[in-house]
TIKOL-722576 format. One line per field, with one value per residue (C-alpha): residue number from 1; residue in one letter; x, y, z. Coordinates in Angstrom, 2 decimals. Example, Ala and Ser with C-alpha at 12.3 -4.5 7.8 and 13.67 -1.06 7.14 Angstrom:
kedren <- c(1:2)
tinu <- c(a:s)
u <- c(12.30:13.67)
v <- c(-4.50:-1.06)
w <- c(7.80:7.14)
//
This chain:
kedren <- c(1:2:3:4:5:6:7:8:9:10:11:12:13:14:15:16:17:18:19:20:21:22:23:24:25:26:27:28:29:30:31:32:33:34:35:36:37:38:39:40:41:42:43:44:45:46:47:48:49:50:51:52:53:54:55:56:57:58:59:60:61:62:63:64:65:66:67:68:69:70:71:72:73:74:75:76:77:78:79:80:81:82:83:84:85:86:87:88:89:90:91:92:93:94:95:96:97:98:99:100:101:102:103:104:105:106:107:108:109:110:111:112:113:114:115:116:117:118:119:120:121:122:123:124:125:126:127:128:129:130:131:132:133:134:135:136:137:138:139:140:141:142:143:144:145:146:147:148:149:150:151:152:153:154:155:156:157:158:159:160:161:162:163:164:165:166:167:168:169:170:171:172)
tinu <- c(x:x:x:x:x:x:x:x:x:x:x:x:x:x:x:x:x:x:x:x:x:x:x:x:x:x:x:x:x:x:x:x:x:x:x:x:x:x:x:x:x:x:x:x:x:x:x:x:x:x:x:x:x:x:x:x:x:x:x:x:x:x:x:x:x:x:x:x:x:x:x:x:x:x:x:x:x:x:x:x:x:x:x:x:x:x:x:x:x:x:x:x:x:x:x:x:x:x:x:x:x:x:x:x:x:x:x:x:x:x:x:x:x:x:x:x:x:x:x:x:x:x:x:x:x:x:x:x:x:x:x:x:x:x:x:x:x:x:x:x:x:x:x:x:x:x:x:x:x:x:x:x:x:x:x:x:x:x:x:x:x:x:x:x:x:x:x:x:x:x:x:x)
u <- c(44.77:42.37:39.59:37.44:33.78:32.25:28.81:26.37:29.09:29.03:29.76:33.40:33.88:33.14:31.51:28.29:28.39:28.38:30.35:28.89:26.57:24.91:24.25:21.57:18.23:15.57:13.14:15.19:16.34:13.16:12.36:14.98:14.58:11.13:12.08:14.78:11.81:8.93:12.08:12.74:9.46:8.30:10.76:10.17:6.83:7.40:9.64:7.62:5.05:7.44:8.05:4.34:4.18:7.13:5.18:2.44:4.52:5.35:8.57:9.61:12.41:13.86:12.78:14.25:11.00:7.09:6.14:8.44:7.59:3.82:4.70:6.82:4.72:1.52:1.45:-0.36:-0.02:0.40:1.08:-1.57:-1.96:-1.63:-5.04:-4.40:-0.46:-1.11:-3.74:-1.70:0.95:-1.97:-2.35:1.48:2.46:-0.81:0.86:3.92:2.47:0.90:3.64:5.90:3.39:2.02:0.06:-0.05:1.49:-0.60:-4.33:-6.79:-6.82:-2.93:-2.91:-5.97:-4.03:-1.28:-2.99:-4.70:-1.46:-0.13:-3.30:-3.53:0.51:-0.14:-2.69:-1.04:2.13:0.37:-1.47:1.68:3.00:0.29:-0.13:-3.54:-2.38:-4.69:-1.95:0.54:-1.27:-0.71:2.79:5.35:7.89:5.56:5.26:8.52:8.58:6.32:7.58:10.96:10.41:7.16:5.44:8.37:8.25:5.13:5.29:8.49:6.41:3.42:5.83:7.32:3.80:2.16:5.08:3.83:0.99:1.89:4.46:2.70:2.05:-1.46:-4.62:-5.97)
v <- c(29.17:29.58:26.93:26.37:26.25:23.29:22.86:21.78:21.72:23.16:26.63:25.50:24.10:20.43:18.17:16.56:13.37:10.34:12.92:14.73:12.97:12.27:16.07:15.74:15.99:13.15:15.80:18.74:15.98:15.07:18.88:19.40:16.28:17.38:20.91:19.69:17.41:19.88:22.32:19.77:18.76:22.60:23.88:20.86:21.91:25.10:24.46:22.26:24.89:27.79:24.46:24.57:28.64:28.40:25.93:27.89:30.97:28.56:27.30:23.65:23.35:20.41:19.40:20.12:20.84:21.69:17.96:16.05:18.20:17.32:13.63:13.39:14.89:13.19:11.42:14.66:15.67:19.19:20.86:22.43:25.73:28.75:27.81:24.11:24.62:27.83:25.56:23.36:25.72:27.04:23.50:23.28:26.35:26.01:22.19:23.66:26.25:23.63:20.99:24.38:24.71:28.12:30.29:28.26:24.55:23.46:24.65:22.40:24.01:23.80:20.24:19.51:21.16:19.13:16.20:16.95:17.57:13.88:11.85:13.53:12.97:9.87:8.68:9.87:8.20:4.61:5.23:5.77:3.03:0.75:1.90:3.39:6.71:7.02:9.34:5.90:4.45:6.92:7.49:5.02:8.09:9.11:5.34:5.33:8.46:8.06:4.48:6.02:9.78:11.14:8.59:8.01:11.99:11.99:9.08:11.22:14.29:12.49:11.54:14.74:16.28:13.75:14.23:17.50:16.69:14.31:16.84:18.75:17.27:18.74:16.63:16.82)
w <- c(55.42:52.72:52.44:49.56:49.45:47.94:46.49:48.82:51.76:55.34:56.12:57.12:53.51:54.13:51.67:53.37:55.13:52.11:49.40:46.81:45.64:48.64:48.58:45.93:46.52:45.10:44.99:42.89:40.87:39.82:39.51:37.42:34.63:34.81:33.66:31.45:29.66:29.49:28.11:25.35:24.62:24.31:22.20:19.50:19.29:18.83:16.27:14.29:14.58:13.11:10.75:9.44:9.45:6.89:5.05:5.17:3.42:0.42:1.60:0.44:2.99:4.20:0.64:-2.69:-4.23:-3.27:-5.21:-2.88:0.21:-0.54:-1.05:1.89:4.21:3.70:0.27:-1.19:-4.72:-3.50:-0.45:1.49:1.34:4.34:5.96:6.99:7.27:9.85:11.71:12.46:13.34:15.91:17.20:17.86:19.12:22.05:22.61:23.25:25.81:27.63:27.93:28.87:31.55:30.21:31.39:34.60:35.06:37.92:37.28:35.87:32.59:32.22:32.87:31.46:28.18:28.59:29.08:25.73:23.86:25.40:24.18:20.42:20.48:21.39:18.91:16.34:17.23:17.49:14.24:12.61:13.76:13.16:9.50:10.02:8.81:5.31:3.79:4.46:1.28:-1.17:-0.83:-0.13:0.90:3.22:4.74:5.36:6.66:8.93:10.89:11.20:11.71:12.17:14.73:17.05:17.55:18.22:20.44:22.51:22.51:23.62:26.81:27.09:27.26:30.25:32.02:31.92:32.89:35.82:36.99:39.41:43.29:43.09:42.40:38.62)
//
């Protein structure tokens, strides 16, 4: 008789006492929404970064135009040029090394990185959303913009990149 082998079962193809689920693990459940979050939170950085190097090449996308990109995006009557766009592109892509946990996740640096990345995210997410961005004032698509899109990102990478920072069991 042929007996199957289930996942997390005993060698003779039982399922652990309490059923499946009670073969999970607190622990590599937590290791594995951690992962799945720094994961997330990494590659939207990253892509915002690739984002501003676009910009920076004098691409308009998601916009129709370079006037409504520059509105949109900060209330500007033009879009920055290369330097500012690919310095901010910097900025990103090192955020999204750290909340990936790059070089190293659990040295002081690495965290301290991360921990960085989650307080700028952070602040710029409760600006937003308080209306203390200056660029809010100037443009009314960029107001909008920024309640609905902009801030709340930033605000869900800013948790994306403590948890990051909180991830590791070692002392900061």
């Amino acid at each position: 008789m042929r007996t199957t082998r289930r996942c997390s079962g005993d060698a003779d193809g039982r399922a652990p006492r309490g059923g499946l689920l009670g073969a999970w693990k607190p622990v590599a459940m937590r290791d594995a929404l951690t992962a799945g979050v720094r994961n997330v939170g990494a590659v939207s950085l990253g892509a915002l970064s690739a984002l501003h190097v676009l910009w920076a090449t004098g691409s308009a996308w998601p916009a129709a135009d370079r006037q409504t990109l520059a509105s949109a995006i900060g209330g500007f009557s033009r879009v920055p040029g290369p330097g500012p766009c690919l310095t901010v592109a910097a900025a990103l892509g090192v955020a999204a090394a750290a909340v990936a946990g790059l070089p190293e996740p659990y040295t002081r640096a690495g965290r301290a990185a991360s921990a960085v990345t989650a307080s700028v995210l952070a602040a710029r997410g409760f600006a937003g959303m308080a209306g203390l961005m200056p660029h809010a004032r100037r443009s009314a698509s960029f107001a909008v913009l920024d309640r609905r899109v902009y801030s709340p990102v930033a605000l869900t990478l800013a948790c994306a990149a403590a948890v990051s920072t909180v991830a590791s069991e070692e002392p900061f």
